[in-house]
C-alpha positions as CSV (number, residue, x, y, z in Angstrom):
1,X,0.0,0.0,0.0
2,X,3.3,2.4,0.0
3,X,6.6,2.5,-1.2
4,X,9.4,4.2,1.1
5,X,10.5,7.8,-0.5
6,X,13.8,5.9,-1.0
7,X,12.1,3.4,-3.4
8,X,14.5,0.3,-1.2
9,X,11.3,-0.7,0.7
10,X,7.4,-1.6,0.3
11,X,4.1,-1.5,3.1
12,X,1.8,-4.1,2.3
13,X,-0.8,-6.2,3.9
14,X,-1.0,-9.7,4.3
15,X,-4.0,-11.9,5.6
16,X,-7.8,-11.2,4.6
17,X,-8.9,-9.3,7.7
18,X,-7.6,-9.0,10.5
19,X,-4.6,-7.8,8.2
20,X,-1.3,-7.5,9.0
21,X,1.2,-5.1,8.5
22,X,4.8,-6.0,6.9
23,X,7.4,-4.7,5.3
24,X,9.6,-6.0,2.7
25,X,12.8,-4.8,0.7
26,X,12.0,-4.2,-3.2
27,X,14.4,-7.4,-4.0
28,X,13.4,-10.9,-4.0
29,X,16.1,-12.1,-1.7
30,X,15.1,-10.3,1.0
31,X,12.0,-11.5,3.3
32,X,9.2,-9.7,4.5
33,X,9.2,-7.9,8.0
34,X,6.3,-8.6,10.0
35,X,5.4,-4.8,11.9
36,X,2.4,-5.6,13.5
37,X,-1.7,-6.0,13.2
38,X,-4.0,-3.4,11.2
39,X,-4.4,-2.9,7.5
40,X,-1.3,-0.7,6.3
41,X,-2.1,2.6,5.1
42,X,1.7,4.7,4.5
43,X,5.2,4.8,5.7
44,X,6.3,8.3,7.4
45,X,9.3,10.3,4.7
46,X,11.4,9.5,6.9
47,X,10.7,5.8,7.1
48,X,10.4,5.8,10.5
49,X,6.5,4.5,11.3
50,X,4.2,2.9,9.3
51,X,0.6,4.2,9.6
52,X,-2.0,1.7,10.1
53,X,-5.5,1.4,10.2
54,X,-6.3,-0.5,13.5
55,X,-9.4,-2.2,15.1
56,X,-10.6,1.2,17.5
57,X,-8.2,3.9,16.1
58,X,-4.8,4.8,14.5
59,X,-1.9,3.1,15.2
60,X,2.0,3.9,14.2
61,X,4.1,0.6,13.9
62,X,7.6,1.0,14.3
63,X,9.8,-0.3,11.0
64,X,13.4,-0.4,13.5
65,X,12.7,-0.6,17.5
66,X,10.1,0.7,19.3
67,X,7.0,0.4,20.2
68,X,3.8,0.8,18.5
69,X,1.7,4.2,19.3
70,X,-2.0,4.1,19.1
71,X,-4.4,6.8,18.6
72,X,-8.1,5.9,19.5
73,X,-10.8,7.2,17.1
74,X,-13.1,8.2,20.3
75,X,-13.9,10.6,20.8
76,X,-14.6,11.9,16.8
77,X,-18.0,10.4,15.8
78,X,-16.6,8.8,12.4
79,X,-12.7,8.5,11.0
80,X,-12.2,7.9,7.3
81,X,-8.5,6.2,7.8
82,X,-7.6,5.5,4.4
83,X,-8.4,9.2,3.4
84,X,-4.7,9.8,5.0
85,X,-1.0,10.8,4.5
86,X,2.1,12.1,6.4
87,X,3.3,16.1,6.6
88,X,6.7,16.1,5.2
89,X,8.9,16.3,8.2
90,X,7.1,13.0,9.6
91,X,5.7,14.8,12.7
92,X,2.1,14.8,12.1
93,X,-0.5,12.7,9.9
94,X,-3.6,14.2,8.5
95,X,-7.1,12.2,8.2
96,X,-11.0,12.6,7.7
97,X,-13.2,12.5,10.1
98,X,-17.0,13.7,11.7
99,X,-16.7,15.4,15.0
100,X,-20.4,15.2,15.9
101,X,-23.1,15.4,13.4
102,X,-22.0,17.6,11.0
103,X,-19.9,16.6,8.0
104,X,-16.3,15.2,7.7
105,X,-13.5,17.5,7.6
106,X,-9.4,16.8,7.7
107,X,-7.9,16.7,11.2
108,X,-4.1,17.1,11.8
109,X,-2.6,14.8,14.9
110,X,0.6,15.1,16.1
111,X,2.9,11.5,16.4
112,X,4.1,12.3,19.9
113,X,0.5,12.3,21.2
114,X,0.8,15.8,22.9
115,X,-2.2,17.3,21.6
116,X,-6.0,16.1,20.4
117,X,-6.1,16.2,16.8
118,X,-7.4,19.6,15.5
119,X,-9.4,20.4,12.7
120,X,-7.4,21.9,10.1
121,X,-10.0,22.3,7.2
122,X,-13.9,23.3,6.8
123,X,-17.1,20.9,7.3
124,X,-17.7,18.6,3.9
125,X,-14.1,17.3,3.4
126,X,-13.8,14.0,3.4
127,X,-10.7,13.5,1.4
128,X,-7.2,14.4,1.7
129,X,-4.1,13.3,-0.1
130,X,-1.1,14.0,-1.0
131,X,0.4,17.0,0.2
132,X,2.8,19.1,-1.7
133,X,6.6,19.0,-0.7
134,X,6.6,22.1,1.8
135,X,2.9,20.5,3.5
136,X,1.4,23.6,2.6
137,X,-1.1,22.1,0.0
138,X,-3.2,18.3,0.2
139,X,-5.5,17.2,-2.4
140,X,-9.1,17.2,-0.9
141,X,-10.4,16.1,-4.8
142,X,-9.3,14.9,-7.6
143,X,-8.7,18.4,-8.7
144,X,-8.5,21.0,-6.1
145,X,-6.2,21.7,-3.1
146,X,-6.5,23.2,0.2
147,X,-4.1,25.4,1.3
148,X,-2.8,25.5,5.2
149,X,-2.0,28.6,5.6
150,X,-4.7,30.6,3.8
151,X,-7.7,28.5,4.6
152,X,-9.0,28.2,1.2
153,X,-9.2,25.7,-1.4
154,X,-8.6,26.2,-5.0
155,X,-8.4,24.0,-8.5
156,X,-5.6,23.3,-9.8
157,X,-5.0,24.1,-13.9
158,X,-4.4,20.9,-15.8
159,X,-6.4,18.4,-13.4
160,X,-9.4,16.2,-14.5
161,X,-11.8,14.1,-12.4
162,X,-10.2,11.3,-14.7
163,X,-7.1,11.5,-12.6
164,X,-6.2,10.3,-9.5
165,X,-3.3,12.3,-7.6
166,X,-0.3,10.6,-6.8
167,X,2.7,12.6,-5.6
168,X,4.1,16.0,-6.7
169,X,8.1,16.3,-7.7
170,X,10.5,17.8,-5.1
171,X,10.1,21.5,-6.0
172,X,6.5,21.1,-5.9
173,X,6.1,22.8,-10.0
174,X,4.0,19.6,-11.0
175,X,1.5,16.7,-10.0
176,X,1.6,13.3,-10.8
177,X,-1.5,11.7,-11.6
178,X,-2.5,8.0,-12.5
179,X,-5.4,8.1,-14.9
180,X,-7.1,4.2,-16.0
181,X,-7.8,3.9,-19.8
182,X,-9.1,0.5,-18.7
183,X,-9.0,-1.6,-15.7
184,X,-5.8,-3.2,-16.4
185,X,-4.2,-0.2,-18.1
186,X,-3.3,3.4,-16.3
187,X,-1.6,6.0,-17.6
188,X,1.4,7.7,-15.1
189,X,0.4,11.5,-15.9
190,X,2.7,14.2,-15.1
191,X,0.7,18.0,-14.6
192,X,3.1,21.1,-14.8
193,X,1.6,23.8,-12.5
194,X,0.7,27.0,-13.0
195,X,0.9,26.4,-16.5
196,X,-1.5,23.2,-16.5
197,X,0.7,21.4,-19.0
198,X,0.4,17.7,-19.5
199,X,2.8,14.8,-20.2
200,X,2.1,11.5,-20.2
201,X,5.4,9.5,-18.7
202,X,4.8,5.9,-18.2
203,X,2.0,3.7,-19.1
204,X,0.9,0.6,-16.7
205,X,0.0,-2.3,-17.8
206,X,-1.1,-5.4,-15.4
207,X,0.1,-8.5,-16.8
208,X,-1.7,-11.0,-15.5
209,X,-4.2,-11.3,-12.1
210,X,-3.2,-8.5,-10.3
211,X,-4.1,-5.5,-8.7
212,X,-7.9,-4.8,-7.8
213,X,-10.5,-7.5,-6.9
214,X,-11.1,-7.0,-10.8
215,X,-7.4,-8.0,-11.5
216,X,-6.3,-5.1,-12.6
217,X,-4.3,-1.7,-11.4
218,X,-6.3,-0.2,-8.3
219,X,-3.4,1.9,-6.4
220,X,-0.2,3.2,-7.8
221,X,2.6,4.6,-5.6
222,X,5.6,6.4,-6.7
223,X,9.0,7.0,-5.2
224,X,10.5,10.2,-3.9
225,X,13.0,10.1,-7.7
């Protein structure tokens, strides 16, 4: 489910619920590392803690020694987990979530536990993804972006509900975006910004049954290079 910004290791899941958490070197000869229970959801940039998606709440797996940290959903009325990712300087992880009846918004928690996690956008967000390199900006649609430190949200020139964001490159001057021509087929889309410009860089093709419960490319997950 993630690929270390190093591209040297992989998140996964193994079992079909409970899952399990492991973590695996991207050669054959080296076996998988079982971190603990929960379904996987991202490593921290600095590799440090895998995010997982556990039974009553949050919990951060150590990949070296350590032990695990666990964050309990209570008391937020509803947690969308998998609507999730690290900031860059692997301090804090962002999610969705309801804090009563009103509708989901993204709340920021802090990995040392200090502090209750805090609303950081408006009600009727239910989705955030990956943030830009600086943590400023986080995907809360296919096409638009919220920014921290202004409050607001805008679209993004280039974008299309076709396409899924991935990552952005280091300086933070374009998006990567997967877009599926078919379900075993997915374009690797790169979107300069401000400019909007597209380039198609790599396409995806699933040889064989893998990928989705339809066998083909569900997720794709690209290294820091």
């Amino acid at each position: 489910t993630d690929v270390s910004r190093d591209g040297r290791s992989i998140l996964f899941a193994g079992g079909t619920g409970p899952f399990t958490a492991y973590l695996r070197g991207v050669t054959a000869r080296q076996a998988p590392v079982r971190l603990g229970d929960g379904l996987p959801l991202s490593l921290s940039p600095d590799g440090a803690w895998a995010l997982v998606d556990g039974t009553e709440g949050h919990v951060l797996l150590p990949t070296g020694t350590g032990q695990p940290r666990r964050f309990p959903f209570q008391p937020l009325a509803r947690v969308f987990p998998r609507s999730s990712f690290w900031t860059p300087d692997s301090t804090h992880f962002v999610f969705a979530a309801s804090d009563g009846p009103g509708p989901a918004r993204c709340f920021m928690q802090s990995v040392d536990r200090e502090d209750a996690p805090r609303p950081v956008t408006p009600g009727g967000v239910a989705f955030c993804t990956a943030p830009s390199p600086d943590g400023r900006l986080f995907f809360i649609n296919r096409t638009t972006v919220f920014d921290l430190e202004r409050g607001e949200k805008r679209t993004l020139p280039g974008l299309t509900e076709a396409g899924e964001p991935v990552t952005w490159n280091d300086d933070g001057s374009a998006v990567f975006v997967t877009e599926a021509e078919s379900p075993s087929v997915s374009r690797i889309v790169r979107v300069d910004q401000p400019s909007g410009r597209r380039t198609v860089i790599r396409e995806l093709r699933a040889a064989g049954p893998i990928g989705g419960a339809a066998g083909g490319i569900s997720t794709v997950r690209m290294s820091a290079d």
